[in-house]
LODRENVO-510884 format. One line per 8 residues: number of its first residue (from 1); their letters; for each residue x, y, z of N, C-alpha, C. Coordinates in steps of 0.02 Angstrom, whole numbers. Example, Ala and Ser with C-alpha at 12.3 -4.5 7.8 and 13.67 -1.06 7.14 Angstrom:
BEGIN
1 = AS = 660:-284:390:615:-225:390:660:-165:390 | 642:-112:354:684:-53:357:645:2:394 .
This chain:
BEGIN
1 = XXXXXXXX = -566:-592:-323:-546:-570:-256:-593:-516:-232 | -611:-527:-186:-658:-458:-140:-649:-390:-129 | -634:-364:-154:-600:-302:-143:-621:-295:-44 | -571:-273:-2:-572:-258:65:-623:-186:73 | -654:-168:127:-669:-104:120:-619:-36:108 | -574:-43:109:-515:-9:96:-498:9:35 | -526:-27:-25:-533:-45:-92:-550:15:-101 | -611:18:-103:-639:87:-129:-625:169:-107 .
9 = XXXXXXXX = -643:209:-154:-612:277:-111:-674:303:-104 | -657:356:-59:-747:389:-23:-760:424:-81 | -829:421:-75:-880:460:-106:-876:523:-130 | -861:573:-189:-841:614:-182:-909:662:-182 | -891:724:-161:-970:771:-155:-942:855:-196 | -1002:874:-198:-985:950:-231:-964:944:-290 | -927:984:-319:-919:996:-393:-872:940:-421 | -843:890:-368:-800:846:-399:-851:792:-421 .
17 = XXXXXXXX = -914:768:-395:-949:735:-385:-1000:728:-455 | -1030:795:-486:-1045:812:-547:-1008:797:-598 | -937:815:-588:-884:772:-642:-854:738:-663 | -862:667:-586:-812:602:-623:-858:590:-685 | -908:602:-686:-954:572:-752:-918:579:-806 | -855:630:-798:-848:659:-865:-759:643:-850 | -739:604:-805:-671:559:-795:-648:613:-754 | -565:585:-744:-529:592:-680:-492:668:-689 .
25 = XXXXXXXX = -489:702:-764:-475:754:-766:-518:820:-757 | -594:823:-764:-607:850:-764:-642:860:-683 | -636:796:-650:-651:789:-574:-596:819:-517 | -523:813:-569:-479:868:-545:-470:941:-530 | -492:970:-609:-505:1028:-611:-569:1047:-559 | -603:1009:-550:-671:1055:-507:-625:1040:-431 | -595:1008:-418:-563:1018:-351:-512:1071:-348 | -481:1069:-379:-457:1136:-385:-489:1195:-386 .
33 = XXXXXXXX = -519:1196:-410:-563:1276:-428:-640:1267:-364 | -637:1219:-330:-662:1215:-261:-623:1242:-198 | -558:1264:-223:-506:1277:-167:-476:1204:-131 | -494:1153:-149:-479:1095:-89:-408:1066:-109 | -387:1080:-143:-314:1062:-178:-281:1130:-220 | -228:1127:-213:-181:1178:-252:-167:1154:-315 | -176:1201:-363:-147:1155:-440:-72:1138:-421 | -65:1077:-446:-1:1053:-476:7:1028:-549 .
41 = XXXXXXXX = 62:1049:-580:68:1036:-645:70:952:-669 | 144:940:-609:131:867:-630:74:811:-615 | 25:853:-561:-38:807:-543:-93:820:-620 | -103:871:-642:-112:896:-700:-101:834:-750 | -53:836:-765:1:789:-846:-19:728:-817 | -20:704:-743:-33:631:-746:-135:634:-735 | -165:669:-734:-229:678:-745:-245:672:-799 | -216:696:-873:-224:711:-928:-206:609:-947 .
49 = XXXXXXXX = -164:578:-920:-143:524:-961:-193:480:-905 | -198:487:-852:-267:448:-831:-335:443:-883 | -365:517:-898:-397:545:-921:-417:495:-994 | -364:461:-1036:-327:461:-1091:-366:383:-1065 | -334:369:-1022:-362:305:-1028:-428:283:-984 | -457:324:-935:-513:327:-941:-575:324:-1009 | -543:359:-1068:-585:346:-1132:-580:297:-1151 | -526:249:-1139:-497:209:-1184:-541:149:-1150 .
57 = XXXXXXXX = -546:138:-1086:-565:90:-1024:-633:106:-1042 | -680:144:-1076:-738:140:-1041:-796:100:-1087 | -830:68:-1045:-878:17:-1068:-825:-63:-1081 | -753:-47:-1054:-728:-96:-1054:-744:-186:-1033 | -748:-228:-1088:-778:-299:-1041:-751:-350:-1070 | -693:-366:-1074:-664:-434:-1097:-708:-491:-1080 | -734:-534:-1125:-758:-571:-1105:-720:-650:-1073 | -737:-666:-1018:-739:-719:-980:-779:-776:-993 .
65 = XXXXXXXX = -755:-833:-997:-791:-907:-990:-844:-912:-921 | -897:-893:-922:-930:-898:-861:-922:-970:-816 | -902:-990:-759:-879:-1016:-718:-954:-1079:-717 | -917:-1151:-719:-937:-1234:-729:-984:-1212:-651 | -961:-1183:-589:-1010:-1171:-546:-1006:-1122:-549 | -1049:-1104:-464:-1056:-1043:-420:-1013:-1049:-378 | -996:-973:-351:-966:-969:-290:-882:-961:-322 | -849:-952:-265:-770:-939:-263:-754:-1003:-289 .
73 = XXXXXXXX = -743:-1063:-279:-744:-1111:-308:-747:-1139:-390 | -805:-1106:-399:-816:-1106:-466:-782:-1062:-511 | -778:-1010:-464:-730:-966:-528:-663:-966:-532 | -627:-1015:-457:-550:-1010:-467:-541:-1075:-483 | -590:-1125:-495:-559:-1197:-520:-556:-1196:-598 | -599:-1133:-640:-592:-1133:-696:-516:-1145:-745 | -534:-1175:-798:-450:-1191:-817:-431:-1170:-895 | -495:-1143:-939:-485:-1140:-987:-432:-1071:-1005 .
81 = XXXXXXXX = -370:-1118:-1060:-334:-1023:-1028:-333:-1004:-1117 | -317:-951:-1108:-311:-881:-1168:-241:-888:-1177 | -221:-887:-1225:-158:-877:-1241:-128:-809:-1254 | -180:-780:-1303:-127:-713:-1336:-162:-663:-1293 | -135:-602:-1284:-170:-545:-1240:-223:-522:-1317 | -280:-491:-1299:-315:-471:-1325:-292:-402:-1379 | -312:-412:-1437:-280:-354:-1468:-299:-282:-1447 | -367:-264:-1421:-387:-208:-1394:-386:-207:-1336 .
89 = XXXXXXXX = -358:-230:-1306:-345:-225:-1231:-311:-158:-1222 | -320:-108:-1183:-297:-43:-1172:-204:-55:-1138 | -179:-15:-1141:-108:-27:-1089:-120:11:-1028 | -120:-13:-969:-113:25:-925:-65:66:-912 | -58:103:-861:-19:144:-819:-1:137:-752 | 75:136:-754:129:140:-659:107:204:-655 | 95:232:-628:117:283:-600:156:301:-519 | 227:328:-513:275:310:-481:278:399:-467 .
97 = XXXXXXXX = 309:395:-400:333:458:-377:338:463:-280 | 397:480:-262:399:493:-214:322:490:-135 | 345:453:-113:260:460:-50:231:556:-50 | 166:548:-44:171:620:-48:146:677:-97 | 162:629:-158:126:662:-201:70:678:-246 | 37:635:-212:-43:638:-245:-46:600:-268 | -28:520:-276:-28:465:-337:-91:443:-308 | -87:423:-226:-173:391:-196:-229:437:-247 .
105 = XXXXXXXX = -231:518:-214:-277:538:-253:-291:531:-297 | -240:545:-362:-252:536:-430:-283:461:-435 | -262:433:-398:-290:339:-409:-379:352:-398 | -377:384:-326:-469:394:-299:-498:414:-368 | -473:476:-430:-538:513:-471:-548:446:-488 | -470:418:-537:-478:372:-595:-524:316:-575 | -515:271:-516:-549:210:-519:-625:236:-482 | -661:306:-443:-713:318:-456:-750:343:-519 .
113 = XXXXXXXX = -716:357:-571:-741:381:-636:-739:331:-683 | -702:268:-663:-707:232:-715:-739:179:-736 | -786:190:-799:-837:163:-835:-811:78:-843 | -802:44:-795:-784:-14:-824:-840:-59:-745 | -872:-106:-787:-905:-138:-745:-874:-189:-695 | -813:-215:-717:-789:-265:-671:-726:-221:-663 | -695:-196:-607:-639:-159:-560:-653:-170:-497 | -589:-165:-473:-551:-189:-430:-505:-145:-390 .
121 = XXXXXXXX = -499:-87:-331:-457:-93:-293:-413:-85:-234 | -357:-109:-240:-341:-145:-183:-261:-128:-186 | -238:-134:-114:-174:-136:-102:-128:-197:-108 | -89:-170:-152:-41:-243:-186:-19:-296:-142 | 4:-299:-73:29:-341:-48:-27:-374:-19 | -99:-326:-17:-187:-385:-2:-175:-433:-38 | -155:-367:-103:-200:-433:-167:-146:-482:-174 | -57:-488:-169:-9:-549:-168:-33:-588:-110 .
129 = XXXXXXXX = -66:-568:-51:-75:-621:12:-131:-668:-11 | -207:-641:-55:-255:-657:-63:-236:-713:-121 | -171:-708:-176:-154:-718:-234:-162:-805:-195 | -79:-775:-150:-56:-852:-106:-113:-903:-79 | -164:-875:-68:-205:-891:-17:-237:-947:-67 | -263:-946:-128:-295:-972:-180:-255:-1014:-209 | -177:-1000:-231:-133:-1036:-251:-131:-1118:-205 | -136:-1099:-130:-142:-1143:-69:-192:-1175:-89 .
137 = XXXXXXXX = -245:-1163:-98:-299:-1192:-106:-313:-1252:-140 | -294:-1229:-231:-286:-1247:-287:-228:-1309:-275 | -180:-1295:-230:-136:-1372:-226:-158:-1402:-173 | -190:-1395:-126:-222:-1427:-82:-280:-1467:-124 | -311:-1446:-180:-362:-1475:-201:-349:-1529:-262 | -274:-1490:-305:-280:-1545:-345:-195:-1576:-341 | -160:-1553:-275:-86:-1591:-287:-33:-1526:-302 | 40:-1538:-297:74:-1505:-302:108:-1499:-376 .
145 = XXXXXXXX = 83:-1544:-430:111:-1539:-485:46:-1485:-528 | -3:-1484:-512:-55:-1437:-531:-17:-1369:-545 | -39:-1342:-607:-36:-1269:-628:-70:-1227:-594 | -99:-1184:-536:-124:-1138:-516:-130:-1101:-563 | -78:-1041:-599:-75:-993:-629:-153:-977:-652 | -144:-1035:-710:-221:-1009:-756:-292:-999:-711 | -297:-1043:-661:-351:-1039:-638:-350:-993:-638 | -296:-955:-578:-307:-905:-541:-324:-857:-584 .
153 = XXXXXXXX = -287:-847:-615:-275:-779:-685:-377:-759:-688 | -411:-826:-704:-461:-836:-744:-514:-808:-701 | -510:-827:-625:-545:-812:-560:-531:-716:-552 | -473:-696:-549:-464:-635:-539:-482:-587:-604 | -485:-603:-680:-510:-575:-728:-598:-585:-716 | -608:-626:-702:-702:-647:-719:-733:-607:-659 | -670:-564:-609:-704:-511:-527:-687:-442:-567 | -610:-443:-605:-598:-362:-611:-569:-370:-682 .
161 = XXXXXXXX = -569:-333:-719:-553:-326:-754:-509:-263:-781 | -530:-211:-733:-457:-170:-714:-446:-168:-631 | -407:-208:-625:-377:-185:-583:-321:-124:-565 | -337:-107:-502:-285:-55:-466:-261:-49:-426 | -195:-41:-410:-157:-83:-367:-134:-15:-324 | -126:-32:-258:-80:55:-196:-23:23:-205 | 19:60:-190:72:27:-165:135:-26:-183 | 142:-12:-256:145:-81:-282:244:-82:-279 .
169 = XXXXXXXX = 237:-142:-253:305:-146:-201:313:-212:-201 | 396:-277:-201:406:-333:-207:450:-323:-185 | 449:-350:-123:500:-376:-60:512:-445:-21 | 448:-477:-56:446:-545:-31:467:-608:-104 | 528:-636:-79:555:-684:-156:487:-729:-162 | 438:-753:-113:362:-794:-137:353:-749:-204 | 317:-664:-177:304:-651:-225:329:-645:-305 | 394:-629:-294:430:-629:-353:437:-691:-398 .
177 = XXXXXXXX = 414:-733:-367:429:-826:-385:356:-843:-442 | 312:-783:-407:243:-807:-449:230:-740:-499 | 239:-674:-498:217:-623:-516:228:-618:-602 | 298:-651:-629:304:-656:-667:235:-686:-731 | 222:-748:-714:175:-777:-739:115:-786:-725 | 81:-744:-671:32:-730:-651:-3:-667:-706 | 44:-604:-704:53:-550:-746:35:-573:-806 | 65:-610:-839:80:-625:-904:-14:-661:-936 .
185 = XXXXXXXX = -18:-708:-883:-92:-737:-873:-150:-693:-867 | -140:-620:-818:-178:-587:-824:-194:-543:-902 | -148:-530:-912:-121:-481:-980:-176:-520:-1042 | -152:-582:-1034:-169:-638:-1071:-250:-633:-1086 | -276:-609:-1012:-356:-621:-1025:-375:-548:-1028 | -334:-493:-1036:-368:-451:-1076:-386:-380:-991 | -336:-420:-953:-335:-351:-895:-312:-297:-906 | -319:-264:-879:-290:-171:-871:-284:-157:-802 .
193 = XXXXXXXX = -213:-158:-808:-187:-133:-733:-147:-57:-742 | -196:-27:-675:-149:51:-648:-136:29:-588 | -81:55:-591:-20:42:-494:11:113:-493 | 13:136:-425:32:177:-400:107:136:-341 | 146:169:-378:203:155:-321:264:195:-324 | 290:201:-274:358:227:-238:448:204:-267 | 410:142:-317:494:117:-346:482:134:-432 | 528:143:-460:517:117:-524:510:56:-563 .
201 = XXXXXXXX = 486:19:-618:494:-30:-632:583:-70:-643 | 620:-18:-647:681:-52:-642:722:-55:-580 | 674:-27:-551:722:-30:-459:677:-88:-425 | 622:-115:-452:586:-171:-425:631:-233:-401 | 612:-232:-325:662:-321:-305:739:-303:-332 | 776:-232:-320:833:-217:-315:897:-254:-281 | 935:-271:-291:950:-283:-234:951:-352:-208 | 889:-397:-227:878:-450:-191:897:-519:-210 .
209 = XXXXXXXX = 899:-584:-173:927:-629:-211:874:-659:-256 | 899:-688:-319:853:-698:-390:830:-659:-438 | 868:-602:-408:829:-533:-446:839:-547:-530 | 869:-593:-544:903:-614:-630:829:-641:-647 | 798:-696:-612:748:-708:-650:666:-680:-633 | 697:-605:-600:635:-571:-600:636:-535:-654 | 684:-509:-696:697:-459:-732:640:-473:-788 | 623:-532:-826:567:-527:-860:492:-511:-846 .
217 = XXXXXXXX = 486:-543:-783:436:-468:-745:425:-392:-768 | 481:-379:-756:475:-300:-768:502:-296:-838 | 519:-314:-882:484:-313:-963:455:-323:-957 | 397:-368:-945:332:-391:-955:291:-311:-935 | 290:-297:-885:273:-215:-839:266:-155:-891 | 340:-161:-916:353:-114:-973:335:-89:-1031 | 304:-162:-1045:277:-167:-1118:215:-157:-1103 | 155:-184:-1067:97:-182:-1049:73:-118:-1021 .
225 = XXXXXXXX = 113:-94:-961:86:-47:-924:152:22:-955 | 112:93:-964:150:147:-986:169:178:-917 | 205:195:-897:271:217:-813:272:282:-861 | 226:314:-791:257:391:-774:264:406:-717 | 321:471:-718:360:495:-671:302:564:-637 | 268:539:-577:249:599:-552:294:637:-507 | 299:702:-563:374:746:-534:346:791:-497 | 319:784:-428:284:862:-415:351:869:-363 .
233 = XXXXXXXX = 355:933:-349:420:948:-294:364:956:-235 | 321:947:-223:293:958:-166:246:897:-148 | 271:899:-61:273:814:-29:208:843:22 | 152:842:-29:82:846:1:73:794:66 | 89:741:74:104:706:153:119:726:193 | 196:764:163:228:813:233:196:863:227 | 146:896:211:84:959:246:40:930:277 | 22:874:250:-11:868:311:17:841:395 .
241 = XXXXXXXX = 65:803:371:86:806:447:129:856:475 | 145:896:454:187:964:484:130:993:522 | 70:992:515:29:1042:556:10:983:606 | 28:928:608:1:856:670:59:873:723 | 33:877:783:73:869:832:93:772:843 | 138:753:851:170:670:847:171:635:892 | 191:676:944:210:639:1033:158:680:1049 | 123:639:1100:55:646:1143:57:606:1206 .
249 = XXXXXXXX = 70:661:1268:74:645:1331:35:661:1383 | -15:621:1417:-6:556:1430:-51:529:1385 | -54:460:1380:-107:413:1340:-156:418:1340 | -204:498:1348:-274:466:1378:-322:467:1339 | -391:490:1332:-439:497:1301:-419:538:1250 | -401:589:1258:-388:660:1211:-329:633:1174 | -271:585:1183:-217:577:1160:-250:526:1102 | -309:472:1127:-322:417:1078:-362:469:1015 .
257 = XXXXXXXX = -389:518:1031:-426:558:984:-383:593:952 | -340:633:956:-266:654:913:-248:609:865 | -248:543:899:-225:512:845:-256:464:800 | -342:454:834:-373:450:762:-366:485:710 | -390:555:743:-374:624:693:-325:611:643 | -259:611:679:-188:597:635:-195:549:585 | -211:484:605:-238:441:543:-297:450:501 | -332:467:519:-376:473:453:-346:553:422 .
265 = XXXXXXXX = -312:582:436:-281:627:399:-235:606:346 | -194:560:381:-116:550:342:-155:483:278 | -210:462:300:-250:414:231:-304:435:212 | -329:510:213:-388:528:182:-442:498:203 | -454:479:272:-494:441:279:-533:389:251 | -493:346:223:-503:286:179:-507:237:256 | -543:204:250:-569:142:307:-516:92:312 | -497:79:376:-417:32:385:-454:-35:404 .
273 = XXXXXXXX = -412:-64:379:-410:-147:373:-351:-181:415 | -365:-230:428:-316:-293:465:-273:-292:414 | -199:-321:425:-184:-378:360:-107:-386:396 | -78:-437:358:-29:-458:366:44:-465:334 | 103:-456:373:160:-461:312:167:-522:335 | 177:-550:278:229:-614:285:313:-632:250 | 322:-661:289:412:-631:285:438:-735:300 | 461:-749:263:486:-803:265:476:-864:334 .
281 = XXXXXXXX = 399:-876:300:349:-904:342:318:-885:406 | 341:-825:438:309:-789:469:270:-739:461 | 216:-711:521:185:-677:500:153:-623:543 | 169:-543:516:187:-495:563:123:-462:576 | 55:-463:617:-4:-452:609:-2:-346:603 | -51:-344:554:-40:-259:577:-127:-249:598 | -150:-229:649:-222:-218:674:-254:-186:620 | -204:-99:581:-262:-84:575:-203:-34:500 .
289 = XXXXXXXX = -231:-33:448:-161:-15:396:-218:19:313 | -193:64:283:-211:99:262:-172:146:210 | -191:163:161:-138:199:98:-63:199:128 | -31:144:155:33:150:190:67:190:262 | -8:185:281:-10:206:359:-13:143:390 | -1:142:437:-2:69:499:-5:99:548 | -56:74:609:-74:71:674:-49:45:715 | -27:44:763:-18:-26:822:-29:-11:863 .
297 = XXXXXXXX = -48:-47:916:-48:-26:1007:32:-53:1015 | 40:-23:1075:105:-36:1099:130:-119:1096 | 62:-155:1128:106:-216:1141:74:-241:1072 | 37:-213:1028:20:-267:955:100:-272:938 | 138:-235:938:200:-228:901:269:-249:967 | 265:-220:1011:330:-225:1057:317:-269:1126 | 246:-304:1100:247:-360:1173:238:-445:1142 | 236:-445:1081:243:-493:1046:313:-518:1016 .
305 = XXXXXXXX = 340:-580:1035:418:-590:1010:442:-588:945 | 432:-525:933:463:-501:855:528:-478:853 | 552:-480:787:627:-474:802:647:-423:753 | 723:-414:732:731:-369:681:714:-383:606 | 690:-447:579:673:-435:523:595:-433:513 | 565:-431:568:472:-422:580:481:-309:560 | 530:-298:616:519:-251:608:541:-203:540 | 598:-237:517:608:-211:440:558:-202:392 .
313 = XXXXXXXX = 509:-282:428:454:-250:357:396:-206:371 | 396:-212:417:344:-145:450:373:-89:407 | 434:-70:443:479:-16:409:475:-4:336 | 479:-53:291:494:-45:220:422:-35:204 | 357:-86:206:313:-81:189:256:-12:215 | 282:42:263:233:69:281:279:148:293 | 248:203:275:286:272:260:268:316:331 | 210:281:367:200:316:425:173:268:471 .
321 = XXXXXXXX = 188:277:527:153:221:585:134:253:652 | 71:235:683:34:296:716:43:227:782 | 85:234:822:98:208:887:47:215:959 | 16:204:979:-41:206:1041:-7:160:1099 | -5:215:1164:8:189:1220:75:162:1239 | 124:185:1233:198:185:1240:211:191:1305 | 214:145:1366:213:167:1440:294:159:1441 | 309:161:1541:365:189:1546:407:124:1529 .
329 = XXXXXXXX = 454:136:1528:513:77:1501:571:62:1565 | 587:3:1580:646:-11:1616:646:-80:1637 | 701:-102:1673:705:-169:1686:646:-204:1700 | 579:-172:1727:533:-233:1731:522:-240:1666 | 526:-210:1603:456:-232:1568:527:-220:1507 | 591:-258:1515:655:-239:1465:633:-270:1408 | 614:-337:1416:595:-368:1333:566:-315:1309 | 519:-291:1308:477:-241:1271:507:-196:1249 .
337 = XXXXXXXX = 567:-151:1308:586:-97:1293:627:-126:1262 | 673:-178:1245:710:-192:1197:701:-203:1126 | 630:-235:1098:578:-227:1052:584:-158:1029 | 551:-105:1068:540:-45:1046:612:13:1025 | 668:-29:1061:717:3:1057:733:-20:970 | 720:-90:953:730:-115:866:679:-81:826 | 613:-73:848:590:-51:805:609:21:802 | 623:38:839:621:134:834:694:136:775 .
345 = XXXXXXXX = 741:92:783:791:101:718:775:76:660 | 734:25:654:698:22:584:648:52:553 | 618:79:605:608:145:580:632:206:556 | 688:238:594:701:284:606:775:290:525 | 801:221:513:842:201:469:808:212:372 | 718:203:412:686:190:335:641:249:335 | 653:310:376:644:379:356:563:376:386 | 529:319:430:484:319:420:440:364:475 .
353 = XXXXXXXX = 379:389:469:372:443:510:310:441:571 | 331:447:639:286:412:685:250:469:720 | 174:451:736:136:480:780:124:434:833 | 131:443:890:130:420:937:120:461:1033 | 73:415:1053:52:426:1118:110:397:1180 | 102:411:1235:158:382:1287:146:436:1340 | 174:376:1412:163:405:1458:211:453:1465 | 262:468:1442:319:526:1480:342:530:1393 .
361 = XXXXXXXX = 381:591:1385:423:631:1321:479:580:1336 | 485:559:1249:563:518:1256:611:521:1312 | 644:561:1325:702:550:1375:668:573:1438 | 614:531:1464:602:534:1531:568:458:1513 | 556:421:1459:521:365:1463:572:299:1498 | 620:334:1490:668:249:1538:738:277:1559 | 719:329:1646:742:378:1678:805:325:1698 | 784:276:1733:819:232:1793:831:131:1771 .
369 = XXXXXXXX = 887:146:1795:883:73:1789:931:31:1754 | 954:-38:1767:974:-61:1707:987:-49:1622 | 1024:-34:1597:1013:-19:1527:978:62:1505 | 958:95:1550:952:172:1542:986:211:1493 | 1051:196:1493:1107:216:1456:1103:194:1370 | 1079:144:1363:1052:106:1300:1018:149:1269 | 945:179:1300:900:191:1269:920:262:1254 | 957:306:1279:972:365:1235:971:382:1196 .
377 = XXXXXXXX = 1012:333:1145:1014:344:1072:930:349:1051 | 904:295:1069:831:294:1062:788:366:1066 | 800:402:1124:773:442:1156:780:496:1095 | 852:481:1071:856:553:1032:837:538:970 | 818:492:940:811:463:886:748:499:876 | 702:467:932:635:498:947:627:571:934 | 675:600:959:664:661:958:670:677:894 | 738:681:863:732:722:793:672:670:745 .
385 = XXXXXXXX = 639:609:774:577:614:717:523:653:727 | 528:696:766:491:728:769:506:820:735 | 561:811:726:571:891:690:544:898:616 | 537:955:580:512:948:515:579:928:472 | 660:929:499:696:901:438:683:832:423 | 678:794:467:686:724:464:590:708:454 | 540:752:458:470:747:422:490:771:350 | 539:777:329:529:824:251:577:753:216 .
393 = XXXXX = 597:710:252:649:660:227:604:601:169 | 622:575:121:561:546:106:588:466:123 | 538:421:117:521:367:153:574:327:99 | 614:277:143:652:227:106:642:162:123 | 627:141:57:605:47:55:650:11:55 .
């Protein structure tokens, strides 16, 4: 799989820059003692077990069956499979903790410091869309009774060999239908996976229907990958957006520049990519999306006939969403304002936290008219997302 430009984390410079050579802990400490980060203990303890397996990962190279051709083709039609996981195969690491707390970063030292020639990464629901995309392929090419799994397994080991996953989150039953034995296939050929995510492995696909025969999934997770708890009490996200002003009136030049600003703040300026949710055969385009930031123009999101479960997954899948061009609202243009009136509660329900431009301050955006009375709740909704209690709230999936 390609890693997206989003894959990679920027370049680091100054004293951090001298030290990934020497892995992700000691590239910590020089940021710290650069002033650019405050020590934290628990960013610390999960540095030290990065660190741990940074030694363990390095010069890492399972070997691969080099691919019958060239090209994408050649390496995902491959079929020869591995059975047992490799005895020296390292165990990776979850690392899990509240949005906020430094897990992106800690992810940036490790996968820039790490000595492994084939890595990989990428945001989990890329890499499940990219998974599907090949799976499609593979039965398009040889029929629907065809095994995908191994190929695939064989195609994604012979690009990365550690992969690293943002975000790592299962909300879609597709994914849950394949992850099981995809995992198991990867493991098989000798991968090393680190994931950074917001659930634990036993709150994974909570909730949802089939969750019985996901549960070997996450044994599988358990045994392979070592889950730690990054406990920091401080929600480094919410500093940085406590000093962002959110609502920006009117839309203009200076308002679109605020809120570049705002985004490449709230993702470290990591480079945003297209991509897509897909939600039970539909498919919810996001322009422009990033360490769990999402973009939209007004009408990418509220002039397109989306409904309440388009906007749920916006909601679940994304911890902040930077809104552009919010004009006035009322009976001419009600579809929309009715759109925006759903999304602003699935948002506002999943804690999630908005920067956004518009022609008038919430309760002057839909003064008159039909349905005026409706949008209140809205209006105020708007408002307290904008206070620091409901910025200090953390994000619910």
């Amino acid at each position: 799989m390609t890693p997206p430009p989003d894959a990679q984390p920027a370049t680091a410079a100054g004293p951090e820059a001298r030290t990934l050579a020497q892995g992700p802990l000691p590239a910590l400490r020089a940021r710290i003692a650069a002033g650019d980060i405050i020590a934290d203990p628990a960013q610390i303890h999960a540095a030290e077990m990065l660190q741990d397996l940074w030694r363990r990962t390095r010069g890492y190279d399972p070997k691969v069956e080099p691919p019958e051709t060239g090209g994408f083709l050649g390496r995902f039609f491959r079929r020869k499979p591995v059975d047992e996981a490799p005895v020296d195969a390292p165990l990776g690491l979850y690392l899990v903790g509240e949005v906020g707390r430094g897990k992106s970063m800690l992810m940036d030292l490790f996968f820039a410091s790490a000595d492994v020639a084939r890595k990989q990464r990428i945001h989990f629901h890329q890499f499940m869309q990219q998974a599907h995309q090949r799976i499609h392929a593979w039965k398009k090419q040889h029929g629907d009774t065809a095994d995908p799994i191994p190929p695939l397994a064989d195609s994604i080991v012979a690009e990365a060999a550690l992969l690293c996953f943002d975000e790592f989150q299962v909300h879609d039953i597709a994914d849950a239908m394949i992850l099981g034995r995809l995992f198991e296939a990867l493991f098989a050929r000798g991968a090393v996976i680190v994931a950074t995510s917001n659930t634990e492995p036993d709150n994974l696909f909570k909730g949802k229907p089939g969750r019985d025969a996901f549960l070997p999934f996450i044994q599988l997770i358990k045994k392979r990958i070592e889950v730690l708890v990054l406990d920091s009490a401080r929600d480094y996200r919410r500093d940085r957006i406590r000093g962002l002003p959110t609502w920006h009136v009117p839309p203009d030049g200076r308002a679109e520049r605020a809120l570049d600003a705002a985004f490449a703040e709230m993702t470290g300026d990591v480079p945003a990519e297209p991509c897509k949710l897909t939600l039970l055969g539909r498919a919810v385009e996001v322009p422009q999306a990033a360490r769990g930031v999402a973009r939209f123009d007004f009408n990418d999101i509220c002039g397109k006939p989306l409904g309440p479960a388009d906007y749920l997954a916006v909601a679940t899948h994304f911890h902040t969403v930077v809104l552009d061009g919010i004009p006035r609202l009322g009976p001419d243009n009600f579809d929309k304002a009715r759109r925006f009136i759903t999304l602003i509660d699935a948002l506002y329900e999943h804690r999630v936290k908005l920067v956004a431009s518009a022609e008038d301050y919430p309760d002057r955006l839909y003064e008159r008219g039909e349905n005026a009375a409706m949008f209140e709740r809205t209006a105020s909704r708007l408002v307290e997302m904008q206070s620091q209690d409901y910025l200090a709230l953390p994000h619910l999936t």
